[in-house]
C-alpha positions as CSV (number, residue, x, y, z in Angstrom):
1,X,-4.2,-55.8,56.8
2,X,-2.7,-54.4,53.7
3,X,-1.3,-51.0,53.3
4,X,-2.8,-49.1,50.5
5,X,-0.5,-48.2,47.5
6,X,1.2,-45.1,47.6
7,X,-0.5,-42.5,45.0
8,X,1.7,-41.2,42.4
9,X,2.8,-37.6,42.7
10,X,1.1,-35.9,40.1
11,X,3.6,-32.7,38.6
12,X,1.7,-29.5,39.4
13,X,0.3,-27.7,37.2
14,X,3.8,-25.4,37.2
15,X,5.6,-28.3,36.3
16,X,4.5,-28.8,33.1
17,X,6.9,-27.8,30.6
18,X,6.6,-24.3,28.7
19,X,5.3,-24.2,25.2
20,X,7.6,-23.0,23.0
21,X,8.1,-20.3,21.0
22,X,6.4,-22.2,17.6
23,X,4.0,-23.8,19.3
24,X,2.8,-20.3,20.8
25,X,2.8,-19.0,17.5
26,X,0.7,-22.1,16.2
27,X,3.4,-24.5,15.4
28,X,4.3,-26.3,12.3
29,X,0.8,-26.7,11.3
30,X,0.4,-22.9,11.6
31,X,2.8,-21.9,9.3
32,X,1.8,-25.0,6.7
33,X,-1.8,-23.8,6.8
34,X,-0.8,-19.7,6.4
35,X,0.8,-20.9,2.7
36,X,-2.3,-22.8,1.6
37,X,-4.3,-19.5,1.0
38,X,-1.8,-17.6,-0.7
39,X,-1.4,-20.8,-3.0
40,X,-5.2,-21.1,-3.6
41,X,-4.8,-17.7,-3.8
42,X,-1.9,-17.5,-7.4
43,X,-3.7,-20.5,-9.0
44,X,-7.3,-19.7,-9.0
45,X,-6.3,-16.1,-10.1
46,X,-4.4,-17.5,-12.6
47,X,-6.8,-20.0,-14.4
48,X,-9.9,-18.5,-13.3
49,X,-9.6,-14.9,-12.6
50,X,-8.7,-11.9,-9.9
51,X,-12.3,-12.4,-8.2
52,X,-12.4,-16.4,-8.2
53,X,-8.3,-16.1,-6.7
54,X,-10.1,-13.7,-4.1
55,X,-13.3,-15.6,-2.8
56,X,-11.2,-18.5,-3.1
57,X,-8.2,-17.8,-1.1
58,X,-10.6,-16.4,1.6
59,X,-13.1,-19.8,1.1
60,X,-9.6,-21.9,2.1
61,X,-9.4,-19.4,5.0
62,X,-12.5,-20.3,6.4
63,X,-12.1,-23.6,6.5
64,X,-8.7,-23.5,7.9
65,X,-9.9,-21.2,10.8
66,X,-12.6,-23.5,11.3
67,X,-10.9,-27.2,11.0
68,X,-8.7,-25.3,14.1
69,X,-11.3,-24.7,15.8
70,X,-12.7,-28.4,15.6
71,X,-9.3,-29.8,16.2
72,X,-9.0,-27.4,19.5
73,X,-5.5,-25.6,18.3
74,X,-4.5,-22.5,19.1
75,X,-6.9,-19.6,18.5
76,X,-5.4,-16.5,18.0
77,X,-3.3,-17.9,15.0
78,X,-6.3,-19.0,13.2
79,X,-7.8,-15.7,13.3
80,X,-4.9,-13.7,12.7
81,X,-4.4,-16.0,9.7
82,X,-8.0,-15.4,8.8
83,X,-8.4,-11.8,8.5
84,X,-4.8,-11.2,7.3
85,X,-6.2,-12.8,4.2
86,X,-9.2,-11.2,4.0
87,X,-7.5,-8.0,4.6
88,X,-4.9,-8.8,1.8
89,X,-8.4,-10.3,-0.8
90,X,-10.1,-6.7,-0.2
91,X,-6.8,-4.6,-1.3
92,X,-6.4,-7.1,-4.2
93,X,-10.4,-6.4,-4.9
94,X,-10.1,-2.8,-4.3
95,X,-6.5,-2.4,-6.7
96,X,-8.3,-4.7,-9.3
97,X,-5.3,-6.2,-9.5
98,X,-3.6,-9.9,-8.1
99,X,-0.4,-8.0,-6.9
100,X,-2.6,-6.1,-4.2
101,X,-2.7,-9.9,-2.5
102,X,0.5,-9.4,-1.6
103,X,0.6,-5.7,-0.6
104,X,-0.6,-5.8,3.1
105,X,3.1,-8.7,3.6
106,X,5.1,-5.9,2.1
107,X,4.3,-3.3,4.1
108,X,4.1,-5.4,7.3
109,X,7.3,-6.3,6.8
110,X,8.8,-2.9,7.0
111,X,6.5,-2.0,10.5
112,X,7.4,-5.3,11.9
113,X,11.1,-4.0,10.9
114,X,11.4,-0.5,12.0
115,X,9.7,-1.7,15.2
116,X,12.1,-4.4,16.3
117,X,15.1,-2.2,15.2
118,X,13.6,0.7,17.2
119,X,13.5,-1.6,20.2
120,X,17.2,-2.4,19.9
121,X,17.9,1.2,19.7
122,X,16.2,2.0,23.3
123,X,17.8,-0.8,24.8
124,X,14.1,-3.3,25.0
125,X,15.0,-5.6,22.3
126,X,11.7,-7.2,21.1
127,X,12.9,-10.8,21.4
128,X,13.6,-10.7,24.9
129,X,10.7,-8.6,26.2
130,X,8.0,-10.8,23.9
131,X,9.6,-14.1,25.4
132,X,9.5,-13.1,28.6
133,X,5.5,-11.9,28.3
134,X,4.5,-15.2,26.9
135,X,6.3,-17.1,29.7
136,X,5.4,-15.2,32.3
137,X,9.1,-14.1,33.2
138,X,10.4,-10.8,34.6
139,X,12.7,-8.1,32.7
140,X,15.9,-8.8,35.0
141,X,18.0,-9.9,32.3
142,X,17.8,-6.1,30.5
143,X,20.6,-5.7,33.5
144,X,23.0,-8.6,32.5
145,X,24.8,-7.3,29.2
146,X,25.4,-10.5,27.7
147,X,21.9,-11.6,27.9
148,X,20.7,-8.2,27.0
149,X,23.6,-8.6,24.0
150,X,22.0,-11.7,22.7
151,X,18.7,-10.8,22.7
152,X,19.7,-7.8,20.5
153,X,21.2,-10.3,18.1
154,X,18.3,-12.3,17.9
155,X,16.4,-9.0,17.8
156,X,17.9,-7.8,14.6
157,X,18.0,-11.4,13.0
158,X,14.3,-11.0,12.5
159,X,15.1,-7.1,11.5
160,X,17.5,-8.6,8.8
161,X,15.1,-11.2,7.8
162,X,11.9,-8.4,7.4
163,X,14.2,-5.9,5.6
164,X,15.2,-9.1,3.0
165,X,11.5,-9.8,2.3
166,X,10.7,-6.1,2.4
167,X,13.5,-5.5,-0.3
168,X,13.0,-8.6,-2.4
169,X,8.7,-8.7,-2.7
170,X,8.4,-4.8,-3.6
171,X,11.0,-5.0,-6.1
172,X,8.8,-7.7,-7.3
173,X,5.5,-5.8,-6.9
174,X,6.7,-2.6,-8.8
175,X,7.9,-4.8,-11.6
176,X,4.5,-6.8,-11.3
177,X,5.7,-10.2,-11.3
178,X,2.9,-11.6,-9.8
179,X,4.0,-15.5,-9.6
180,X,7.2,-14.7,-8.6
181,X,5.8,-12.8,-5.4
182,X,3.8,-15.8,-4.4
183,X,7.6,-18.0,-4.9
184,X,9.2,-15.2,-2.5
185,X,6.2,-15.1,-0.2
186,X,6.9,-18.2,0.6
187,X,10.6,-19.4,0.0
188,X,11.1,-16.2,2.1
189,X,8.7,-17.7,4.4
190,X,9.6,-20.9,6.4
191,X,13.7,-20.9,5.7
192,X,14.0,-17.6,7.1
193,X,11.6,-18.1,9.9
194,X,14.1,-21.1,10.5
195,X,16.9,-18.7,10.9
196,X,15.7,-16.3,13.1
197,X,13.9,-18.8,14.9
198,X,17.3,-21.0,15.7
199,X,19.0,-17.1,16.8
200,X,16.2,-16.8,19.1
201,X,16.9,-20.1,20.7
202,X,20.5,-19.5,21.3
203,X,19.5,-16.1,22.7
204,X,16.8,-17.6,25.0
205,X,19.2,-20.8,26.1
206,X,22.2,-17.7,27.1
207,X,19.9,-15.7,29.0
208,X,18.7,-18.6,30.8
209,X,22.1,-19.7,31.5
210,X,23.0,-15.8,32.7
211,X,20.3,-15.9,34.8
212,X,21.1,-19.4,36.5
213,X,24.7,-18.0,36.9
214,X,23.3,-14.6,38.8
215,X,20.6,-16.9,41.2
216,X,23.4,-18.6,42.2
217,X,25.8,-15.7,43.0
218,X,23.0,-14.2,44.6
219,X,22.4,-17.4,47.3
220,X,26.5,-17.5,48.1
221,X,25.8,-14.1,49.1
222,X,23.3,-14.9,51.5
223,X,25.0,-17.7,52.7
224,X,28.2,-15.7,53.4
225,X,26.0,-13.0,55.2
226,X,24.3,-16.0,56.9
227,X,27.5,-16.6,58.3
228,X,29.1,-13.3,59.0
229,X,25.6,-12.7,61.0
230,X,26.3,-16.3,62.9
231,X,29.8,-15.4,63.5
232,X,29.7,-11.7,65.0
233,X,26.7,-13.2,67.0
234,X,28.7,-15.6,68.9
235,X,31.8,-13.5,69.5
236,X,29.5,-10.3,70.6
């Protein structure tokens, strides 16, 4: 009689690795298809008109939100993407002019700025405490220093990279140089993204490391008190 073949171990279901950081913020693809409206957006205004740019632009959007939909990607990206351009088409409409498009970035910017630089300031830096939420990890390493230390770096990467396209893009807008916004948009885009993205990495690989370091102190202890316990027992 023959023995039936052993199954396979399947990896559980908290085996499977972690998406990462791009990936959760709709990877590659995400950030390709966020350019395409703007684009859309700069030539359509610019052979056709401010309200063919703005019903174009948001035309592109729809379809984008909805070939990610069929193509089961992430959500949330597609519909953040979606009514950040709508959002940005309505203050173009409402300014009457194809600057406005680009108003909503701007201003973003310098929240998304004054809030991670905040956080550094009361000791949460916002790299660290987002990574953790999206991986379902705890806020232990806000009492190592050094991991505490590189998230703040990371943290003000992106600071230094929102205050650049703050800076750059309203200088721009006040002086109305309208292509040239849609060339900063983006080249300010993608390589700084890269940047801050790669500091965040190094950050994230430190505090793992930290916290490998720590587990392991922490087990020698128990070990040692294992002992001690095992060794008073006998000699009481």
């Amino acid at each position: 009689m023959t023995q039936p073949a052993p199954e396979v171990n399947k990896p559980a279901d908290d085996d499977q690795p972690m998406p990462t950081l791009l990936e959760q913020m709709g990877g590659v693809s995400g950030l390709i298809y966020s350019s395409v409206p703007v684009l859309v957006f700069v030539l359509a205004n610019a052979l056709f008109g401010l309200t063919v740019g703005i019903w174009s632009a948001i035309g592109v959007a729809v379809l984008i939100t909805v070939l990610r939909v069929v193509r089961k990607e992430a959500l949330q990206p597609a519909i953040s993407g979606f009514f950040g351009v709508a959002i940005a088409a309505f203050i173009a409409n409402q300014t009457g002019s194809a600057k406005g498009f680009f108003l909503l970035g701007i201003w973003t910017s310098l929240v998304y700025g004054g809030v991670f630089l905040l956080s550094v300031l009361i000791r949460r830096p916002l790299v660290g405490v987002i990574w953790s939420l999206l991986n379902g990890l705890g806020q232990s390493w806000r009492q190592d220093k050094p991991s505490r230390q590189a998230y703040d770096i990371a943290t003000l990467t992106f600071v230094a990279v929102f205050a650049a396209r703050y800076v750059v893009q309203k200088w721009l807008y006040d002086e109305d140089l309208t292509g040239w916004l849609a060339v900063a948009r983006l080249a300010m885009g993608y390589p700084l993204f890269a940047v801050a993205l790669a500091v965040t990495v190094w950050a994230v690989r430190r505090a793992k490391h930290r916290q490998e370091l720590r587990e392991a102190t922490e087990e020698t202890d128990e070990q040692v008190e294992a002992r001690l316990r095992a060794k008073y027992g006998e000699t009481s």
